[in-house]
C-alpha positions in Angstrom: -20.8 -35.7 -50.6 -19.0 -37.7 -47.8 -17.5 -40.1 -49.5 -16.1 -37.5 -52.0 -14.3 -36.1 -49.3 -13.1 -39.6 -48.3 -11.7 -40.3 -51.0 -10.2 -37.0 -51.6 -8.4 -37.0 -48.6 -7.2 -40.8 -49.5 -5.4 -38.9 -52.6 -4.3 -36.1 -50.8 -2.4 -38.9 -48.1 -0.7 -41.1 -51.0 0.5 -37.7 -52.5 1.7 -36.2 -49.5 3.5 -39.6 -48.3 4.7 -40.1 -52.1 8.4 -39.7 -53.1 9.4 -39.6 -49.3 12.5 -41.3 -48.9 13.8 -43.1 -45.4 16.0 -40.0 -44.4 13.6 -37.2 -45.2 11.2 -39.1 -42.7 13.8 -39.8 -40.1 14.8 -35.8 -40.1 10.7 -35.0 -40.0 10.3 -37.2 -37.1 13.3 -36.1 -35.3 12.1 -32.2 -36.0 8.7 -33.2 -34.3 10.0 -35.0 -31.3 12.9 -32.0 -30.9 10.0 -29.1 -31.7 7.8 -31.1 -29.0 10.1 -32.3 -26.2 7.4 -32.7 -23.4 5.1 -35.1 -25.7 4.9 -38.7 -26.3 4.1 -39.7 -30.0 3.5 -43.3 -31.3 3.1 -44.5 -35.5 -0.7 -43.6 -35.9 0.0 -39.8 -34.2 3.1 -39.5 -36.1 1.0 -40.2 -39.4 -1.6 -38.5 -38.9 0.1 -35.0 -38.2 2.5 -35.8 -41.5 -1.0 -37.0 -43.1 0.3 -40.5 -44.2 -2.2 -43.0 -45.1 -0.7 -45.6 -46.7 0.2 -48.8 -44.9 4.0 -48.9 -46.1 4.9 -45.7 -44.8 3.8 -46.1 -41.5 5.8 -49.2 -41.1 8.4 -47.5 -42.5 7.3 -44.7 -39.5 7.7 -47.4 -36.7 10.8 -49.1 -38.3 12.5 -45.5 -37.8 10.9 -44.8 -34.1 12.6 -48.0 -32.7 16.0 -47.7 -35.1 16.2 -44.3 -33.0 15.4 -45.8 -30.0 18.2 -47.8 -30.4 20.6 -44.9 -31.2 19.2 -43.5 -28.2 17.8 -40.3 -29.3 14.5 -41.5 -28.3 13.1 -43.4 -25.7 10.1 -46.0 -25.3 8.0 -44.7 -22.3 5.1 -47.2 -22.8 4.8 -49.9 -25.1 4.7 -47.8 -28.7 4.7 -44.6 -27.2 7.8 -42.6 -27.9 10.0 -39.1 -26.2 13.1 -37.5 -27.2 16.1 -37.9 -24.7 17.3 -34.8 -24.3 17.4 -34.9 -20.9 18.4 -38.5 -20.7 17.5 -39.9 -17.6 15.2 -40.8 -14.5 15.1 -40.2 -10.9 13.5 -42.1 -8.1 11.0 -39.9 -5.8 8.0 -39.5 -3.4 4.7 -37.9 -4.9 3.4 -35.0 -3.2 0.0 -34.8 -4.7 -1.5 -30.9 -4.8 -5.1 -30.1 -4.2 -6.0 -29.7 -7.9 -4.2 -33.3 -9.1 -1.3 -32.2 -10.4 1.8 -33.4 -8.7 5.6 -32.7 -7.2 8.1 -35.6 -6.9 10.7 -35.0 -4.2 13.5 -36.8 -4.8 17.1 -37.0 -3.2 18.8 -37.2 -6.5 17.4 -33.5 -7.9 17.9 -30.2 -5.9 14.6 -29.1 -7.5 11.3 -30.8 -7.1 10.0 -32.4 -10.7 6.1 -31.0 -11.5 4.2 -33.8 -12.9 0.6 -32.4 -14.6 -2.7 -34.9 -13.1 -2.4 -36.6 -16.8 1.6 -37.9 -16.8 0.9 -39.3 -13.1 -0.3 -42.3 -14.6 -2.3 -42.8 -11.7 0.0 -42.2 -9.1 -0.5 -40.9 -5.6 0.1 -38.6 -3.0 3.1 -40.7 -1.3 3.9 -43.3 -3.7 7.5 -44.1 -4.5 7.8 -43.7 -8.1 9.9 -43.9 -11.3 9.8 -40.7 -13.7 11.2 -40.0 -16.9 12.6 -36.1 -16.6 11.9 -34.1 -19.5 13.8 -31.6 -21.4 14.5 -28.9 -19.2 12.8 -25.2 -20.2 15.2 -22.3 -19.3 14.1 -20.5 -16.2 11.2 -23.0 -15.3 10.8 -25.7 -13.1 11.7 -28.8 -13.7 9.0 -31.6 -15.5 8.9 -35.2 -16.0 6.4 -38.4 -16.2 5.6 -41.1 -14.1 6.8 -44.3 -15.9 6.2 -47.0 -12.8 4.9 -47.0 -9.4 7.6 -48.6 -7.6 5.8 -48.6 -4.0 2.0 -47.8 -3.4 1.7 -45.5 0.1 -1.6 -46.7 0.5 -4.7 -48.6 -0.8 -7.6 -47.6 1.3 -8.8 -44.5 1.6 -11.4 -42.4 3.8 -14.9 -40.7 2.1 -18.7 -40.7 1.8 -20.3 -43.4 -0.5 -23.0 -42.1 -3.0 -25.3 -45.1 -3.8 -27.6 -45.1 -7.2 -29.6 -47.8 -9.0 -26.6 -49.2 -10.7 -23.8 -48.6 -9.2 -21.7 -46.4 -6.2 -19.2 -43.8 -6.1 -16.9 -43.2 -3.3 -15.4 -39.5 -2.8 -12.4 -38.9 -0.7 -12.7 -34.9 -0.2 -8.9 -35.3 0.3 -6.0 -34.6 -1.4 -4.6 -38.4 -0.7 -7.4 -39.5 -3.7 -8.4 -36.5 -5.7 -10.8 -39.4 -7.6 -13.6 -41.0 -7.3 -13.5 -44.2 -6.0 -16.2 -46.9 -8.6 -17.8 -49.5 -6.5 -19.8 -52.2 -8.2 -22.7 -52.9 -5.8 -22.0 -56.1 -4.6 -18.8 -54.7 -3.2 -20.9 -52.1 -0.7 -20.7 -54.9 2.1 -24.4 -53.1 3.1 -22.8 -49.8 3.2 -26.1 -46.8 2.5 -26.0 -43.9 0.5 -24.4 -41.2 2.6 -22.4 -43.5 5.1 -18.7 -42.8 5.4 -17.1 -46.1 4.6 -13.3 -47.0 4.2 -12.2 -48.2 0.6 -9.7 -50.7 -0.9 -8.7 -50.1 -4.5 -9.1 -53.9 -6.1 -7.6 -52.1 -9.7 -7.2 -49.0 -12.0 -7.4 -50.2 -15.7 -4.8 -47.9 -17.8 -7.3 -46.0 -19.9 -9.8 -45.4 -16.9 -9.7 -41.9 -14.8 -11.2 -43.7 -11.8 -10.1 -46.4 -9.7 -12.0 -49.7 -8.9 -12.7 -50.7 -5.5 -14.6 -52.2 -2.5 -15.9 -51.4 0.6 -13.7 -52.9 3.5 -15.8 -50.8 6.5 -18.4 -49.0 7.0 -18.0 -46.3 9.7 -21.2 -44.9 10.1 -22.8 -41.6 9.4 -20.3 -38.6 9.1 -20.7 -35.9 11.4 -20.8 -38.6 14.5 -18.1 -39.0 16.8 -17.1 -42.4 16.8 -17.6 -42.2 13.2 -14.7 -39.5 12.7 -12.1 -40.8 15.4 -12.7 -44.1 13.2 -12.0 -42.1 9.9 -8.9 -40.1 10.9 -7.4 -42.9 12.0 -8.4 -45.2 8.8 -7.4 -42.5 6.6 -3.9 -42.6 8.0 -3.8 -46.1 8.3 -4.2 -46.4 11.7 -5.8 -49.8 13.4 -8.9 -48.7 16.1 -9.2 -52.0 17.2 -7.5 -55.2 17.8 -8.1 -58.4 16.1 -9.5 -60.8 18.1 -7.1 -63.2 18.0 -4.5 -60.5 19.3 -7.0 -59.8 22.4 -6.8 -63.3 23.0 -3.5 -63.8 23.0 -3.1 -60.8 25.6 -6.2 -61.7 27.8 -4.3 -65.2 28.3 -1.2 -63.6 29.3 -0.4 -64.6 33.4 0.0 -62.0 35.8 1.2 -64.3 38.1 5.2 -63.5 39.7 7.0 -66.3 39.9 9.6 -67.6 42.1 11.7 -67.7 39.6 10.4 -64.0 38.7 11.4 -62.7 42.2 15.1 -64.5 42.4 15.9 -62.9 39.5 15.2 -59.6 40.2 16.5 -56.6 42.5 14.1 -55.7 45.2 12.5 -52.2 45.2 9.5 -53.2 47.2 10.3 -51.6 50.5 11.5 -48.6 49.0 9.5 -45.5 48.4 8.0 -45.8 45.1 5.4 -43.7 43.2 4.3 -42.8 39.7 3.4 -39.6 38.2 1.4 -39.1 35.3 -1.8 -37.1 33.5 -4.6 -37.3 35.0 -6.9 -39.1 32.9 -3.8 -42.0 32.6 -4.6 -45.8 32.7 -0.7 -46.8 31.4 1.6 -46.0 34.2 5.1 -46.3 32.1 7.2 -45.4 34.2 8.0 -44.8 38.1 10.7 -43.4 40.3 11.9 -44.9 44.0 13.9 -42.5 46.2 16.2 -43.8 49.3 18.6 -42.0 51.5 21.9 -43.7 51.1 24.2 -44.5 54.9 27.2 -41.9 53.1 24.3 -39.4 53.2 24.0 -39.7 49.0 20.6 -40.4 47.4 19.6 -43.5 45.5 16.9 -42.0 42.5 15.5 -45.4 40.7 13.9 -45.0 36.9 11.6 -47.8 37.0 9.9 -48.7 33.7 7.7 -51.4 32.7 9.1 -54.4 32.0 7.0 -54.8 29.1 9.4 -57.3 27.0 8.9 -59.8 29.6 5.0 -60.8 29.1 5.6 -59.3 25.2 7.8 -62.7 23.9 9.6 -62.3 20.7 7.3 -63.6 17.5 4.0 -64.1 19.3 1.1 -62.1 18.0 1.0 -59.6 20.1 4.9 -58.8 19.3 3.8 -58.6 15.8 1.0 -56.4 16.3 2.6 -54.2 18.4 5.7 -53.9 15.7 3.1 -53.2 13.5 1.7 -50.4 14.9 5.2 -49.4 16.8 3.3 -46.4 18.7 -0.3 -45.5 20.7 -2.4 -43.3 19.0 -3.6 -39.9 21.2 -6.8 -38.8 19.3 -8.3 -35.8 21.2 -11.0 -38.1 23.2 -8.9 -41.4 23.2 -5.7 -43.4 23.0 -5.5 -46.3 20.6 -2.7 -48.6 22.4 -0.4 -50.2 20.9 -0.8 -53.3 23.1 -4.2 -54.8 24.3 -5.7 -52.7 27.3 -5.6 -56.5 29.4 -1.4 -55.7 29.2 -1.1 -51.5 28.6 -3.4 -50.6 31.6 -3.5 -53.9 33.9 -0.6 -56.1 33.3 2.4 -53.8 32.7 0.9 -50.8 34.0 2.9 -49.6 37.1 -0.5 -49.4 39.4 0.0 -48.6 43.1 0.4 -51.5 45.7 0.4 -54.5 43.3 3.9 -55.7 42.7 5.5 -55.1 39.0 8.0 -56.0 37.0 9.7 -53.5 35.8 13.0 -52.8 33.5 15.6 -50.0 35.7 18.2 -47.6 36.0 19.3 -46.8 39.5 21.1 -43.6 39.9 23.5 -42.7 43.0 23.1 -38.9 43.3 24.9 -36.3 45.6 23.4 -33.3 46.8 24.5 -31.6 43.2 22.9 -34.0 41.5 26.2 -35.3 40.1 25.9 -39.1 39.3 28.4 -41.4 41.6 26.8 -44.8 40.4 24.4 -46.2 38.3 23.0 -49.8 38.2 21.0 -51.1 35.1 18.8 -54.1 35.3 15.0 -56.1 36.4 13.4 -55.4 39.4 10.3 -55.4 40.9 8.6 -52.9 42.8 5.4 -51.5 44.8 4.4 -48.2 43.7 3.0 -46.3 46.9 1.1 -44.1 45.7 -0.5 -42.7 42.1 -0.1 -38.9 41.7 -1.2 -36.9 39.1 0.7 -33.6 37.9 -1.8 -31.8 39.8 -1.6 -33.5 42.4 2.4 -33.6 42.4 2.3 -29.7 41.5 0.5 -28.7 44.3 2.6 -30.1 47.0 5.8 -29.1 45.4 3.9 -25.3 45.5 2.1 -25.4 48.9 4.6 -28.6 50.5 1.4 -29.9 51.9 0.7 -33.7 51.2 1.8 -37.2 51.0 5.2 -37.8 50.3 6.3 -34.5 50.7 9.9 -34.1 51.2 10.8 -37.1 48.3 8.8 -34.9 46.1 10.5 -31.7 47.1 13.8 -33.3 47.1 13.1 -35.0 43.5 12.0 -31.4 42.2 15.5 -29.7 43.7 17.7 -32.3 41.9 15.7 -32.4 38.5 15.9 -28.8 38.6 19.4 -29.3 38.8 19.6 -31.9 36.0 17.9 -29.3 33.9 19.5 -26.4 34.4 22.9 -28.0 33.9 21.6 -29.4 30.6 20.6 -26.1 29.4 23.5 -24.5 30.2 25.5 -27.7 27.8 23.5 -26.3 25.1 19.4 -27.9 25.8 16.8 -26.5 23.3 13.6 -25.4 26.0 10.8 -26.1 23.1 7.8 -26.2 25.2 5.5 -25.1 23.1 1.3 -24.6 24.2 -0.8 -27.9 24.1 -4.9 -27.4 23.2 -7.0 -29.4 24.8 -10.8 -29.8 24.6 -13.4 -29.8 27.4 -15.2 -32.8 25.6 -18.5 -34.4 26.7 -19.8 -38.1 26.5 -21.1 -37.7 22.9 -17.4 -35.7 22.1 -18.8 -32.3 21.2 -16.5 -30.0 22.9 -17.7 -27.7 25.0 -14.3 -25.2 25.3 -11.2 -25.0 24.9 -8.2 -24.6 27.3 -4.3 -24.8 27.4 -2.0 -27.6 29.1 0.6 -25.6 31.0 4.1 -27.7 31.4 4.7 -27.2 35.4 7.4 -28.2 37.2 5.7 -31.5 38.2 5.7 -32.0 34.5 9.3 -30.9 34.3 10.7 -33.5 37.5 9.3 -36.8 35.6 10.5 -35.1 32.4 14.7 -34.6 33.6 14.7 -38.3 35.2 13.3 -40.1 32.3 15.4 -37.7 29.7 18.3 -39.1 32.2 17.7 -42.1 32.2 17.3 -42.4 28.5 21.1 -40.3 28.2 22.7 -43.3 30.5 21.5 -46.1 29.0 22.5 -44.6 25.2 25.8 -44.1 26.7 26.2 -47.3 28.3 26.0 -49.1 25.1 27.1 -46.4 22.8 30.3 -45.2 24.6 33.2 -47.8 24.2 36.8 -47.4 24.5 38.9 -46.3 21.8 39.6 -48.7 19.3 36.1 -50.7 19.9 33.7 -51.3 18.0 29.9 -49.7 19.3 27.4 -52.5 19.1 24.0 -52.1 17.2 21.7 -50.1 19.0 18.8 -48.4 18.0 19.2 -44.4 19.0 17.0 -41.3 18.9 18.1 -39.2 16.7 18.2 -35.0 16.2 19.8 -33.7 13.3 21.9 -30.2 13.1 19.3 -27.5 11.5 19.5 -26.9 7.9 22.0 -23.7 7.6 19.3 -21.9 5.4 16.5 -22.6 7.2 17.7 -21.1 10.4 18.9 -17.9 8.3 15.7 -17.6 6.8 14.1 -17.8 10.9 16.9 -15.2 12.0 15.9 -12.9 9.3 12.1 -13.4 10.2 12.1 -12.6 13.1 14.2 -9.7 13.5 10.8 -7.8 12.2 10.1 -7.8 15.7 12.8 -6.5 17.0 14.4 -10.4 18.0 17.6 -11.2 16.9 19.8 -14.9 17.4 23.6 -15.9 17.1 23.7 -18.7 14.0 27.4 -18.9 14.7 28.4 -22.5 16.4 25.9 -25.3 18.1 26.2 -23.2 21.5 25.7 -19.9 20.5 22.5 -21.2 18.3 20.9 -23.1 21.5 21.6 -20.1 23.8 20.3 -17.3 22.0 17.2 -19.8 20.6 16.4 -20.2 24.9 16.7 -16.3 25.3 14.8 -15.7 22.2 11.9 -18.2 23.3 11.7 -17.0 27.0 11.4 -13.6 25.7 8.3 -13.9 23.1 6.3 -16.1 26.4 3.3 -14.5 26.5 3.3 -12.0 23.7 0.7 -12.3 20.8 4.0 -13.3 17.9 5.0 -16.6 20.8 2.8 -19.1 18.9 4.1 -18.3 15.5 8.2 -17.5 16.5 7.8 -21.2 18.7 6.4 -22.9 15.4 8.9 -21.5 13.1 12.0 -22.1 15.4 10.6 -25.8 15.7 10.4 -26.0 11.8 13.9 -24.8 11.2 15.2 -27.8 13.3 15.3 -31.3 11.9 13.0 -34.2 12.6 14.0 -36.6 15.8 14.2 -40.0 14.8 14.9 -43.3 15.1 18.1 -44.8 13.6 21.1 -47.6 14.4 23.3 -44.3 13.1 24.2 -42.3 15.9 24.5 -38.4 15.0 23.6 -37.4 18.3 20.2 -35.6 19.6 20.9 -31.5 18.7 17.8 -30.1 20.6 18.8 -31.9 23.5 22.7 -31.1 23.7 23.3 -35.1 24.3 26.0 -37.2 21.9 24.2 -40.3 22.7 20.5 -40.4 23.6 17.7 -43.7 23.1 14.0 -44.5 24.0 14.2 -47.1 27.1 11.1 -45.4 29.1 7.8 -45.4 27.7 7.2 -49.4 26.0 4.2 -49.8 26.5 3.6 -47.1 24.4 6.7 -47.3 21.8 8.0 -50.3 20.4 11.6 -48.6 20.0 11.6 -49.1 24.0 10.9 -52.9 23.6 13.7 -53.2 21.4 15.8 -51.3 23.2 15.1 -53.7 26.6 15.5 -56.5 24.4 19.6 -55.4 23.2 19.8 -54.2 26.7 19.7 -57.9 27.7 21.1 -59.7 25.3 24.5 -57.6 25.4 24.4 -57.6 29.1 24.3 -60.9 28.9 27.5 -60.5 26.6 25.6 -61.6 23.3 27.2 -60.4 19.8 26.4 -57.5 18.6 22.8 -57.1 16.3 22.3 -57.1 12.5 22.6 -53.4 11.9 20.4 -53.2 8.5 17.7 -55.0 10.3 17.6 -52.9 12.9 17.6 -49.9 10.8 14.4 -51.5 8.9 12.6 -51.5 12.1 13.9 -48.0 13.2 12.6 -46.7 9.8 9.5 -48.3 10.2 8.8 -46.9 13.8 9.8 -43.8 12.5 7.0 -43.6 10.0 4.5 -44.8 12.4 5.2 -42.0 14.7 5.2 -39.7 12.0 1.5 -41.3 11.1 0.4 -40.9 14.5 1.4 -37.2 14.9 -0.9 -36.4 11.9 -3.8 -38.3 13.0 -3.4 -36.7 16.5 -3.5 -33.3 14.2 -6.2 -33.9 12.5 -8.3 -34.5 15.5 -7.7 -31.6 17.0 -8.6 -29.8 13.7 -11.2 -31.7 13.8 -12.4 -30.5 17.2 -11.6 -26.8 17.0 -13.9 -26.8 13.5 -16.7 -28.1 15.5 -15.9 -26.3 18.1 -16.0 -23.0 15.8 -18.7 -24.5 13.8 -20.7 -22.7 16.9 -19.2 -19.3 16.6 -20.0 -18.4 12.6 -20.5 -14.7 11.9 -18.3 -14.0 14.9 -15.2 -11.9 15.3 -12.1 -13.1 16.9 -8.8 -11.4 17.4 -5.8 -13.5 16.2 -2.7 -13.3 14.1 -1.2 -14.5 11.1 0.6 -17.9 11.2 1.2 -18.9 7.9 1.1 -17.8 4.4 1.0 -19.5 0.9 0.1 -18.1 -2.8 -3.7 -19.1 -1.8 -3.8 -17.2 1.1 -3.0 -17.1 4.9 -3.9 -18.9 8.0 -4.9 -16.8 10.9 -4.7 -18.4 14.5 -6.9 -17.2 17.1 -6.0 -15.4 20.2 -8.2 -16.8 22.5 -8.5 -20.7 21.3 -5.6 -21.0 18.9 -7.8 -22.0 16.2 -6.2 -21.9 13.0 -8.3 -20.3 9.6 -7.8 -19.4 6.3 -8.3 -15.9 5.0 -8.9 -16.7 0.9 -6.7 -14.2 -1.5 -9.7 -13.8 -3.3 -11.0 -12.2 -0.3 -8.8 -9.6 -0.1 -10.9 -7.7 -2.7 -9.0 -4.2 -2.5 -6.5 -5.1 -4.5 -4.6 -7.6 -6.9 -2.3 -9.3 -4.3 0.8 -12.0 -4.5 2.6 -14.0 -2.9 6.6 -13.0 -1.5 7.3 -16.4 -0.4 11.2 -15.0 1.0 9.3 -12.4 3.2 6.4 -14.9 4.1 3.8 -12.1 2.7 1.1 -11.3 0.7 1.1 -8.1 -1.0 -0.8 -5.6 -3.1 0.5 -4.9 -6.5 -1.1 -1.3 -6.3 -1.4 -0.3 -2.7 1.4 -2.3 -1.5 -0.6 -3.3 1.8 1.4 -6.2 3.3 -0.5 -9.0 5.3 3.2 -11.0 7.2 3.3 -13.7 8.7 3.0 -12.8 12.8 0.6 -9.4 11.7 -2.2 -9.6 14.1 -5.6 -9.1 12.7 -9.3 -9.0 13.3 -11.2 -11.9 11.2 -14.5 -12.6 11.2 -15.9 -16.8 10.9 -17.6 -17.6 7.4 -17.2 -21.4 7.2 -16.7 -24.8 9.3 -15.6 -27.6 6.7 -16.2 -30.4 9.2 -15.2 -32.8 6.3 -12.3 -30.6 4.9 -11.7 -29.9 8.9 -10.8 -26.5 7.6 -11.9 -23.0 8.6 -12.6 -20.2 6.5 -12.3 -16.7 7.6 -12.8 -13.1 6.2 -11.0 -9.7 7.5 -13.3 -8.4 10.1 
């Protein structure tokens, strides 16, 4: 009986494919590809949906496919595989990967994001810089396309927990950076155990597999430990946690010895009062400051910072190592430095009584606090003494203590500094820093909030000072000159309809701000933030006035620094911390030297690079506290906790606690009174029938149903 159909359907293909001529085909292929503008098609698809069976005709079918690729009313995705151009062309983007696969590509040359489905990624992911074909264009829906090359990989190892059976291990991310599996041949485990969480390399990722290939390249230990998540954020942004041995080395055989040399070379700050300020669990002391009366009754304020680039040589490993990772790392329990601990906390580090060398502006200030003089150069130095804001904070409050009246005299002129620089149009984003009692196995044991005192604020006006004068000493010239390179810190203008959609928001709370001109913006946004301190909507007005400003960052293109109200502002204060700072002392010294000016696109490269690093290490410094505050929570399940709403998306919203700002979310599907959607202008969630409106800044009661210690997410119902 089968073979009677066989051969049946044999005569039912010649029959069909008989009699039709070149130009009947070419119009039915055409119809197809127009009627289907979204789908690829090669010969053997094309035949089978016209049921052609005969050999002739489908060459006749791929002879036409290519004659209209060469008329350009199709085009040739993939080897054989064929799409209409009715949308003709191809953009260049970055893939934002969502939760369920599917992916966004945002990309400078579309206004509109492009969706990509989890199949037409062609195994793209979250991050990669990639090539996509844009489809036809539906009326009144978004944008669609295909990934046709990965142009630049964002990454290829990746974070999860190894399942190990007889033949063969899987590796599974939890995390939207690798929504796949991971296969890992056994001999590639490199003695990883079932259950370990391991870091992953992806070795290759044939065509017509779903999952990836890869190898273990660490195994970090059992999830759920301490050491074994610090490890894991940082892998699965990329992050070193330790330093190759030859880079240790190199640093351990660095001298700390001054020379002669050292000392002629230098100004002399020793026998001037000196002292540093930091927090109090510090080991790199950055930066200091020296105060002197001057005989014409002025004061001489040095910003002394350490002079990092002197036992850092250009090229050497520990240069490239610290270029590499361009930043330190501050996890919740630890910093990752960004030079070896022999040179970040012994060598450089500005400890009291032991001579330094150190990179410094020297200020001559009058009683206003009006700059008469400045001097930029090496010194060396004795720090007298090691405060810490506390310490700092409660002389300047009682006047009690060592070094007294500099401190006091140092607080009166920041205070000064400041106030003049909000009154030029400063941005006062302070916004409230969580920090975790933490004990020696890192379970924390509570929560509390940094306050920003004025201790905080006196090291804070001299460094931004000092980092003003030396932007300006390089990138003010004379008209008709030519600025040398320079690397700058940058703050864009806000986006016009961002800050109109913030205005809007807020005035639902009775707030209201001027959007008219860069003063009248900065004034009212310093009135508007005084005004919410201490009210239950501060959190959630701070966060959204900081996300309707640009991003600060590094570029050789001087626009300026917005927040800040200053035309020309660089990084020359913290390098053992930021490599922007080393290059910045390096140009410091060749142009005052008189050099030529630097190779501008180079620079750039490096500014973009630091840029990115920073942005990595702000994540991972995230995602530890997330981490913490769902462990921390992981304690409190079944519990109610006042809080309020601080954001909203179509799946949901977040709800941050009152008492320990720990940020939840509240499921739509557990909001069961109701159908409800999403108003993504109003920042809402509403029910169709009822018309009960959950907004961002609502407060609400919430009860704890989940800790996600992998997911590091919280899950919370309505109380």
């Amino acid at each position: 009986m089968k073979k009677e159909i066989k051969k049946k359907g044999k005569k039912k293909g010649k029959k069909k494919s008989f009699g039709m001529n070149k130009q009947m085909l070419t119009n039915k292929i055409i119809g197809l590809f127009t009627n289907n503008p979204t789908k690829l098609f090669n010969y053997k698809q094309i035949a089978k949906r016209f049921e052609i069976k005969d050999d002739s005709t489908k060459g006749l079918i791929t002879a036409i496919l290519y004659e209209l690729k060469d008329s350009g009313t199709l085009v040739e995705i993939s080897r054989g595989k064929f799409k209409i151009t009715t949308q003709g062309g191809y953009i260049t983007g970055k893939v934002d990967l969502t939760m369920r696969g599917a992916g966004y590509i945002v990309s400078e040359e579309s206004d509109e994001d492009i969706f990509v489905t989890q199949t037409n990624l062609n195994h793209a992911l979250n991050g990669d810089i990639v090539k996509v074909y844009l489809y036809a264009k539906m009326r009144g829906k978004q944008p669609e396309g295909e990934v046709v090359e990965i142009i630049k990989k964002s990454k290829e190892n990746f974070v999860g927990v190894v399942e190990v059976s007889k033949n063969f291990a899987f590796m599974t991310a939890n995390s939207k950076q690798m929504p796949y599996d991971v296969f890992i041949p056994l001999p590639k485990l490199k003695g990883a155990q079932n259950g370990d969480k391991v870091v992953v390399r992806i070795t290759e990722w044939p065509e017509k597999y779903k999952n990836p290939f890869g190898e273990v390249v660490n195994v970090l230990g059992k999830p759920g430990e301490n050491e074994t998540e610090m490890h894991a954020i940082l892998a699965e942004f990329d992050l070193p946690y330790e330093f190759d041995k030859k880079v240790e080395q190199a640093a351990n055989k660095v001298s700390e010895i001054i020379t002669e040399k050292d000392y002629k070379a230098r100004r002399d700050f020793r026998d001037i009062t000196t002292f540093t300020i930091d927090p109090a669990d510090a080991k790199d002391f950055d930066d200091a400051l020296s105060i002197q009366k001057l005989g014409n009754g002025n004061w001489q304020i040095g910003v002394h910072i350490a002079d990092v680039t002197h036992y850092v040589t250009p090229d050497s490993i520990v240069e490239n190592e610290a270029f590499g990772r361009a930043t330190s790392v501050y996890l919740v329990d630890r910093v990752v430095p960004m030079i070896p601990e022999k040179l970040s906390n012994m060598v450089c580090s500005l400890r009291p009584n032991e001579e330094k060398l150190c990179y410094s502006i020297v200020f001559e200030l009058d009683e206003n606090a009006d700059i008469l003089d400045q001097w930029i150069g090496r010194t060396i130095i004795n720090s007298d003494k090691r405060f810490d804001y506390e310490e700092a904070q409660a002389i300047i409050e009682g006047g009690v203590g060592e070094f007294k009246s500099e401190l006091l005299l140092l607080n009166d002129l920041a205070k000064k500094i400041r106030a003049r620089r909000f009154k030029n149009g400063a941005i006062s984003f302070e916004r409230v820093e969580v920090k975790f009692d933490i004990d020696e196995k890192g379970k924390p044991l509570g929560v509390f909030f940094k306050e920003h005192k004025e201790s905080n604020q006196l090291i804070e006006e001299f460094m931004l000072l000092a980092n003003k004068r030396v932007a300006e000493f390089i990138g003010q010239v004379k008209k008709g000159q030519k600025a040398k390179t320079f690397v700058y810190r940058i703050h864009d203008k806000p986006d016009p309809e961002k800050l109109e959609r913030f205005s809007k928001f807020i005035q639902r709370f009775g707030y209201s701000i001027n959007t008219s001109g860069h003063k009248n913006i900065t004034t009212s946004i310093n009135d508007l933030l005084d005004e919410v301190q201490g009210k239950k909507e501060q959190n959630v007005i701070e966060t959204l006035a900081v996300r309707s400003m640009a991003k600060a960052i590094y570029s050789t293109k001087n626009v300026g620094h917005y927040g800040l109200s200053f035309p020309y502002y660089t990084h020359f204060t913290s390098p053992i911390r930021r490599y922007p700072d080393m290059m910045v002392h390096r140009m410091l010294t060749d142009y005052i030297k008189g050099e030529k000016s630097k190779n501008k696109d180079k620079y750039e490269d490096m500014c973009k690079h630091s840029s990115e690093m920073e942005k990595r290490a702000a994540e991972a410094e995230r995602a530890s506290i997330k981490y913490k505050q769902v462990e921390f929570m992981k304690e409190h399940i079944g519990e109610d906790f006042d809080g309020i709403i601080s954001g909203v998306t179509e799946w949901g919203f977040y709800v941050e606690l009152n008492e320990s700002k720990c940020e939840g979310l509240v499921h739509i599907r557990e909001l069961d009174d109701d159908y409800y959607f999403f108003d993504e202008d109003n920042y809402s969630i509403i029910g169709r029938r009822n018309k009960k409106t959950y907004q961002l800044g609502d407060p609400v009661k919430i009860k704890i149903v989940k800790a996600d210690l992998e997911k590091k997410q919280l899950d919370y119902t309505l109380a």
